[in-house]
C-alpha positions in Angstrom: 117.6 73.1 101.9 121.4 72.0 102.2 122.0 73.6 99.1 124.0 77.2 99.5 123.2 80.1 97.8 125.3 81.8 94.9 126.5 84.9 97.1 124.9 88.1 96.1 128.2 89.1 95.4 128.9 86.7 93.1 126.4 86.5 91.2 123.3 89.2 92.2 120.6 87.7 89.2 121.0 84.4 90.1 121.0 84.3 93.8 117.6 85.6 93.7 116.3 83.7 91.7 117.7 80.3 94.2 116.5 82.7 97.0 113.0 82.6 95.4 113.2 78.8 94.6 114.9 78.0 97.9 112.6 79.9 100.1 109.8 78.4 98.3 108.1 81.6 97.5 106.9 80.8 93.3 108.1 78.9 90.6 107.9 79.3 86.8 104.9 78.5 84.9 104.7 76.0 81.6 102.9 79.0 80.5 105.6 81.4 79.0 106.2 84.7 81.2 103.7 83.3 83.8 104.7 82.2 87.4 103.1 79.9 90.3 102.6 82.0 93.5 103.7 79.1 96.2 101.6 78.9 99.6 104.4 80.7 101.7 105.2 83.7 98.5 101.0 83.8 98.6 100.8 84.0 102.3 103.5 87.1 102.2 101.2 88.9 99.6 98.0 88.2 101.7 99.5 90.1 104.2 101.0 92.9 102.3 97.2 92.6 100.8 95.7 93.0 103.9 97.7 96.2 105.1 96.8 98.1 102.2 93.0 96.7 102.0 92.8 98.5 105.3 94.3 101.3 104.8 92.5 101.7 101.2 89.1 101.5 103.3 90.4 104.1 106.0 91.0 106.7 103.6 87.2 106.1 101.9 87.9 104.0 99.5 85.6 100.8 98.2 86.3 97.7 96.7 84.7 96.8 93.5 85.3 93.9 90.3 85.5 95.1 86.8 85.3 92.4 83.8 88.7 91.3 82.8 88.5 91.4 79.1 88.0 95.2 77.3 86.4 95.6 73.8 89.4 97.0 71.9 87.3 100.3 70.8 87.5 101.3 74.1 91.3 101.3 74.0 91.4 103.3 71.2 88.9 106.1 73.4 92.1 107.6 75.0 95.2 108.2 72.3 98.3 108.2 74.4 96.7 105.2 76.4 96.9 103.0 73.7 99.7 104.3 72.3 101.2 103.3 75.6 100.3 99.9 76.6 99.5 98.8 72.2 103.0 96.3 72.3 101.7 95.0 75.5 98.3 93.4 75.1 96.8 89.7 74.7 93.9 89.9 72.1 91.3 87.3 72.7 90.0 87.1 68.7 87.5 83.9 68.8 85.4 82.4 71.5 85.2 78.8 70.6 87.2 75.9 70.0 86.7 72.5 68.1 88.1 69.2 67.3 90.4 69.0 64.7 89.0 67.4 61.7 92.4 65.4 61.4 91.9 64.0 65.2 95.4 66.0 66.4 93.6 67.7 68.7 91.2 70.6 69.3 92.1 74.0 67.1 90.2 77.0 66.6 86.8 77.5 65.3 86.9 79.6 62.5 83.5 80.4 62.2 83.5 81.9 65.9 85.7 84.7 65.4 84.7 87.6 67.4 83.0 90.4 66.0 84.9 93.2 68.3 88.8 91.8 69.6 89.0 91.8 73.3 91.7 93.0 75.5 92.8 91.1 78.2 93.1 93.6 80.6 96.7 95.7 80.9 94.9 98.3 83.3 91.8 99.2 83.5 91.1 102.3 83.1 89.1 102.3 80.2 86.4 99.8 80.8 85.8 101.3 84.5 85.2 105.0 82.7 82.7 103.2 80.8 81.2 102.5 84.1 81.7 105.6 85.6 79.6 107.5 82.8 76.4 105.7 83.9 76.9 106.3 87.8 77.8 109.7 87.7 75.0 112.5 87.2 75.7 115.1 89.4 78.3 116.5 91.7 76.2 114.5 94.6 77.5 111.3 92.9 81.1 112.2 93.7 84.1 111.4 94.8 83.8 108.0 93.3 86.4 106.3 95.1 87.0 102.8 93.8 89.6 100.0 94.6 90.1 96.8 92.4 92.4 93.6 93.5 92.6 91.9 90.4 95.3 90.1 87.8 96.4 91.9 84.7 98.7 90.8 81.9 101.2 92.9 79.8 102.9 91.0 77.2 106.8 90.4 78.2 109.3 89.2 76.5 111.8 88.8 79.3 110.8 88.2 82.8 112.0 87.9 86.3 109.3 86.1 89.2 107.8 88.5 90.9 109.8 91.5 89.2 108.4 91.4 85.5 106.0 88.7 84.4 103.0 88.6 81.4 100.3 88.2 84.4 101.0 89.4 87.9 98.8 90.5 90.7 97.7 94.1 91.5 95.6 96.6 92.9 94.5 100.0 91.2 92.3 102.4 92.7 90.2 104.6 89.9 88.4 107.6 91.9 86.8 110.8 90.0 86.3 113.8 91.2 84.3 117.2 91.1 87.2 119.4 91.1 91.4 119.4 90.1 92.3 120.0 93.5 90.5 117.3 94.6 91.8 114.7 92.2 95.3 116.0 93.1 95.3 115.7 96.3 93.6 112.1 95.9 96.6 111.3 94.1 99.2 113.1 96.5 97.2 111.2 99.5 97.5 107.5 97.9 100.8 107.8 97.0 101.5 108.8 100.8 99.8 105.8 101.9 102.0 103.8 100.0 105.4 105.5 101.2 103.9 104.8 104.8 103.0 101.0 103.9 106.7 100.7 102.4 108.4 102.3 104.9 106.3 101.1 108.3 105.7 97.3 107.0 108.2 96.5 104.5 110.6 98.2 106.4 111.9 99.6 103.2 112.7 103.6 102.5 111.6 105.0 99.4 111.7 108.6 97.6 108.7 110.6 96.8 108.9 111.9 93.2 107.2 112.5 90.0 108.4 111.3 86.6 109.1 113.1 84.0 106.7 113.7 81.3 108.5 110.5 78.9 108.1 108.3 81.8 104.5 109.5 83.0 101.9 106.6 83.1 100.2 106.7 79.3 97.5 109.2 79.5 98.2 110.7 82.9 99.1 114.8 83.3 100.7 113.9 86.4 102.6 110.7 87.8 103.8 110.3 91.3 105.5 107.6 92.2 107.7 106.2 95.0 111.6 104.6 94.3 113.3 102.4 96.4 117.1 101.1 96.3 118.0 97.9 96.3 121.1 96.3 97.5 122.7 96.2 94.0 122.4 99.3 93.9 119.5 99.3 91.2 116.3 101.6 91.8 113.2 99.4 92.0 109.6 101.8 91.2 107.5 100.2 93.9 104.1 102.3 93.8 102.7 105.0 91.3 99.7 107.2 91.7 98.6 109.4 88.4 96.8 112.7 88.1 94.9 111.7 85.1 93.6 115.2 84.9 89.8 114.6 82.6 91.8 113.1 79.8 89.3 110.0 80.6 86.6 111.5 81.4 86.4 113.4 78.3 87.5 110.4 76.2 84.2 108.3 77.6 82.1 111.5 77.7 81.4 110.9 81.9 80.3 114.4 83.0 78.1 115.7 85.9 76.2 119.1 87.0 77.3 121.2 89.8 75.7 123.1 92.2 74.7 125.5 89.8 73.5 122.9 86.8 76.9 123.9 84.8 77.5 120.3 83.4 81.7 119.9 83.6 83.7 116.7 83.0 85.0 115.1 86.2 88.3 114.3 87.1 90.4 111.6 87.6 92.9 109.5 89.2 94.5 106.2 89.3 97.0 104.3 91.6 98.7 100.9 92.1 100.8 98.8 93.3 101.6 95.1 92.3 103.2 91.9 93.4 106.5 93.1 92.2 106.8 94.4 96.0 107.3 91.0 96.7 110.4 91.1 94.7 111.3 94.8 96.4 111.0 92.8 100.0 113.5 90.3 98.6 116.0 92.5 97.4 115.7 95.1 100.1 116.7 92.5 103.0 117.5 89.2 102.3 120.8 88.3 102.7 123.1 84.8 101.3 121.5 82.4 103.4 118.0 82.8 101.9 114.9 85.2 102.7 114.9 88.1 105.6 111.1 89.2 106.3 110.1 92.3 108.4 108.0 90.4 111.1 105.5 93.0 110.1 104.7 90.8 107.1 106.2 87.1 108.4 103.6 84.6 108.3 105.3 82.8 110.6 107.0 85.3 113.2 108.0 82.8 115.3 109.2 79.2 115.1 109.6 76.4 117.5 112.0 73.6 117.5 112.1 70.9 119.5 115.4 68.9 120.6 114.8 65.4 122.4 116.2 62.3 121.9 112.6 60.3 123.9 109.2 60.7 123.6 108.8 62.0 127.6 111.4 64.7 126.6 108.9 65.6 123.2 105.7 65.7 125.3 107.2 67.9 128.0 109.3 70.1 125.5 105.7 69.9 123.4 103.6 71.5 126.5 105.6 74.5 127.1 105.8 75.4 122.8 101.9 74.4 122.9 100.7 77.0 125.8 103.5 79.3 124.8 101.4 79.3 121.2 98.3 80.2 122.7 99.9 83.5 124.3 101.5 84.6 121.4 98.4 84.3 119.3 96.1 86.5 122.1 99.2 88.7 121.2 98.6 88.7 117.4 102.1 87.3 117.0 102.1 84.0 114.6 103.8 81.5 116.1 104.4 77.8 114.1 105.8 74.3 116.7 107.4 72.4 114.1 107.1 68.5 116.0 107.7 66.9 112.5 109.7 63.5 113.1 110.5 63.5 109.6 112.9 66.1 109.7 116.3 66.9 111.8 116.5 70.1 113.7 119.4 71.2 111.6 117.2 70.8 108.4 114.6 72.3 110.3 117.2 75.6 111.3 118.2 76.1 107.8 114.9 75.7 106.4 113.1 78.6 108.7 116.5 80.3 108.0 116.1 80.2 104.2 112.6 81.2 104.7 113.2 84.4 106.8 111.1 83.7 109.9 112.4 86.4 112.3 112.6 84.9 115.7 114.1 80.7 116.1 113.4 79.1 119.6 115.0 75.8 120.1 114.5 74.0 123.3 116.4 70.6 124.6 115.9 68.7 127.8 118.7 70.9 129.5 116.6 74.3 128.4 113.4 72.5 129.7 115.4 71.4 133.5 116.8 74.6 133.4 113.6 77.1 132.3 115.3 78.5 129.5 115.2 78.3 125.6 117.5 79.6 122.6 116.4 82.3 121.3 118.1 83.3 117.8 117.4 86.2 115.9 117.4 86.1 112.1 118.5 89.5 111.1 121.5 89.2 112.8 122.0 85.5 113.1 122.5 85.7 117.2 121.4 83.4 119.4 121.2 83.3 123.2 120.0 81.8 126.0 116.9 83.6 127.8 114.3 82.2 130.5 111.1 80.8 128.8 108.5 82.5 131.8 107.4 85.4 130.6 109.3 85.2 127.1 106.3 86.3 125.2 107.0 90.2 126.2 110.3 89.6 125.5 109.6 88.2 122.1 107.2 91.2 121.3 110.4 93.3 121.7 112.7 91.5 120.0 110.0 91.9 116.7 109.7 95.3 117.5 113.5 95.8 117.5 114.0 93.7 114.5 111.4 95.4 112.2 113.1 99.0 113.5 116.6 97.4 112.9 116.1 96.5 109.6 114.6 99.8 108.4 117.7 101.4 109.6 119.9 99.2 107.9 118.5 99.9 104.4 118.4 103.4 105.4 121.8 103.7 105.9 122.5 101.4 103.1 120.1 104.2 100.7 122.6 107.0 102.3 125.6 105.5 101.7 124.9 104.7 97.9 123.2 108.3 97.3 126.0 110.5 95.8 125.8 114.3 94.1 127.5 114.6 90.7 128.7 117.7 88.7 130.2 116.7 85.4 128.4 113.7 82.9 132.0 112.4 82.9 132.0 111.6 86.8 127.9 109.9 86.3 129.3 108.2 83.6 132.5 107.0 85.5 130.5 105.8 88.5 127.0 105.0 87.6 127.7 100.7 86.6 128.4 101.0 90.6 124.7 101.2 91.7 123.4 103.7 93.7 120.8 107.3 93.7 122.8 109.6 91.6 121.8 113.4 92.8 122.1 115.8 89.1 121.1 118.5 87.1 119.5 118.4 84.3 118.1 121.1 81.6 114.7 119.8 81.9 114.4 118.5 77.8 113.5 114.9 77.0 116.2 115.3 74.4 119.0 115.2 77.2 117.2 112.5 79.2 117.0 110.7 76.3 120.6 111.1 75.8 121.4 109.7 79.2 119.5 106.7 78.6 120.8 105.1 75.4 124.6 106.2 76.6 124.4 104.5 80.5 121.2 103.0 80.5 120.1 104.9 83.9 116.9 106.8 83.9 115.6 109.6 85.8 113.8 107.8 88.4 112.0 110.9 90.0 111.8 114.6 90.2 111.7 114.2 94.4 108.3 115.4 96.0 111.1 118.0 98.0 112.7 119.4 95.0 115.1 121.7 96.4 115.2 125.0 94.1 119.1 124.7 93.7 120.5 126.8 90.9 123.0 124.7 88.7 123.9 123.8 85.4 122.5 120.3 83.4 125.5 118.0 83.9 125.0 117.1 80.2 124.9 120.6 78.3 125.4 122.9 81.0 122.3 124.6 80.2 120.8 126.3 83.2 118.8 123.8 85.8 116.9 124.4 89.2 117.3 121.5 90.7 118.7 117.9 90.8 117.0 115.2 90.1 117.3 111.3 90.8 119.1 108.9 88.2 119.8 105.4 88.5 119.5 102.0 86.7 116.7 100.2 87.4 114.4 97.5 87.2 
């Protein structure tokens, strides 16, 4: 835990990744493109996981389990589906394995080669349209509303933990619907609930948007989605939510009778987010010393140290951390005493330091004589002394006022990196910078094409409040009525 971080600064690629090791949150896998979730990166996810569950069920949704592998026909149901996820899929092509007849080992039955390939699962979509054409009759079957925590895998060839890796963890909501409105606003509602999740719990601001119809979601009419900006100034697409309008429904024939007996195909939505919000949490706050958590998703919001050089002073110091616990918890605030012998209160600091647990109390037999404790703050590394009675409201304002402080911080950081350019010339002078880049644009994938392969940035969104400004496409200077958001992105 000794070991200093490269400064973002310095080097922004490889701190994170030592701020992921460090902070103990996952590891590579021997598996290529795979990663270890560690206890502490799984216990940040369970909460994150927890949040949404609820909200998820609030808003009418269900949980459900659909089979992980999909027949490959059923791929080929939807064109621009496969078309969009055919470089990304694992094919399982045999079932069986057997010794080799050499003794080197098992190899691959030959004679148990699958009739049908199956997909390992890069969405799932198609399988659970499969399913819906069975449950759905009649317009008193629907909505369908249908959530699914599960793992999916998309072939990568370069990945980052948590960021971009062949299997990661997700959920994907797949609800169908009697009428377009409906499915609409489904997917106008969902991505809502995420911009609330992001902004209330990770503490992180994001932009409401749709993409553009090259970097819609394959097989959807309509993708929403929500960008946030990190602190090197690259745009991060945290959440999407797709209209998928009844491409799916008609591909898998899943139609019902209305009120009148007028048989209609239903429509559709899907939505998701993914563990790659654990890499948005670390971008969005952490700083060089290691991991910075919103103590709205800590699993430990609070930590206490004790300083003692007998075992009287232990015991004593021991009692107050021990009933001090038990307060916090009737609280809901998580609380951890760390008593380990093994370890030095220094190592101990810079460990819950590197780990991002919000609030540090430290208490030595001068704190215990006098009724006080050190209270230090991890978003702003301050410490001070306070009195111990009746800490616990204290300490459930300092959580408030962290989780508000550091919302404000990468709101102001967002505003200070979002900037409005005219010309291509001035984009192209100051996008390698970082930032949201406000523009115009003529509205043809040939330009944002154009703007791709020359700077690499992208448009992340049209924004949800697309101001109808008259201009001219900074590119061609053909006419445009309104600016959209560019940046580079992960």
């Amino acid at each position: 835990m000794s070991q200093k971080l490269t400064s973002r600064s310095e080097d922004y690629s490889k701190w994170y990744n030592e701020l992921v090791n460090k902070a103990d949150l996952a590891e590579h896998s021997d598996v290529r493109g795979c990663m270890i979730i560690k206890p502490y990166g799984y216990a940040i996810w369970e909460k994150m996981r927890d949040v949404l569950d609820v909200k998820f069920k609030e808003t009418g949704h269900q949980n459900a389990y659909f089979p992980l592998f999909i027949p490959k026909s059923y791929l080929s149901k939807e064109a621009s589906h496969v078309e969009g996820f055919a470089k990304e899929c694992a094919v399982v092509t045999h079932y069986r394995l057997m010794n080799a007849p050499d003794g080197s080992g098992v190899v691959v039955d030959p004679s148990a080669k699958l009739e049908e390939e199956l997909i390992i699962r890069p969405t799932s979509e198609t399988i659970i349209w499969n399913s819906y054409k069975n449950w759905i009759q009649s317009y008193r079957d629907l909505p369908i509303l249908i959530n699914q925590w599960a793992n999916v895998v998309r072939w990568e060839m370069r990945t980052r933990l948590f960021l971009r890796t062949t299997e990661f963890l997700w959920q994907e909501g797949h609800t169908a619907h009697a009428t377009k409105q409906e499915a609409m606003d489904e997917a106008d509602q969902m991505l809502h609930v995420y911009a609330d999740f992001a902004e209330n719990y990770m503490a992180m601001p994001v932009l409401l948007g749709r993409k553009t119809e090259s970097e819609r979601f394959a097989g959807a009419e309509d993708t929403l989605c929500i960008e946030a900006l990190m602190q090197d100034g690259k745009a991060l697409q945290a959440g999407t939510s797709h209209f998928l309008g009844q491409n799916f429904a008609k591909a898998f024939d899943v139609k019902f009778a209305d009120k009148e007996g007028k048989l209609d195909h239903v429509w559709a939505t899907s939505w998701g987010v993914s563990t790659r919000l654990m890499g948005a949490l670390i971008m969005t706050h952490s700083d060089d010393e290691g991991l910075v958590l919103p103590p709205s998703l800590a699993p430990i919001q609070v930590v206490g140290i004790p300083i003692y050089r007998n075992d009287d002073e232990l015991n004593a110091i021991s009692d107050k951390f021990i009933t001090l616990g038990k307060s916090l918890k009737s609280l809901g605030i998580s609380f951890k005493f760390d008593n380990d012998d093994n370890r030095r209160q220094g190592w101990k600091f810079a460990e819950y330091e590197s780990k991002g647990v919000p609030i540090r109390l430290a208490m030595g037999p001068r704190d215990l004589e006098n009724g006080n404790v050190e209270l230090a703050r991890r978003d702003l590394k301050t410490k001070e002394i306070v009195a111990f009675d009746g800490i616990e409201s204290m300490i459930q304002q300092v959580l408030a006022a962290i989780q508000q402080n550091l919302l404000q911080r990468s709101k102001d950081f967002r505003t200070n990196n979002t900037f409005i350019v005219d010309t291509y010339e001035e984009f192209k002078e100051k996008i390698d910078a970082g930032g949201f880049f406000m523009a115009h644009w003529d509205g043809t994938n040939e330009t944002e094409e154009k703007i791709k392969n020359e700077t690499q940035a992208t448009i992340r969104c049209i924004p949800l409040d697309f101001v109808n400004e008259e201009g001219k496409c900074m590119v061609t200077g053909a006419p445009s009525k309104g600016r959209v958001v560019f940046a580079k992105a992960y």
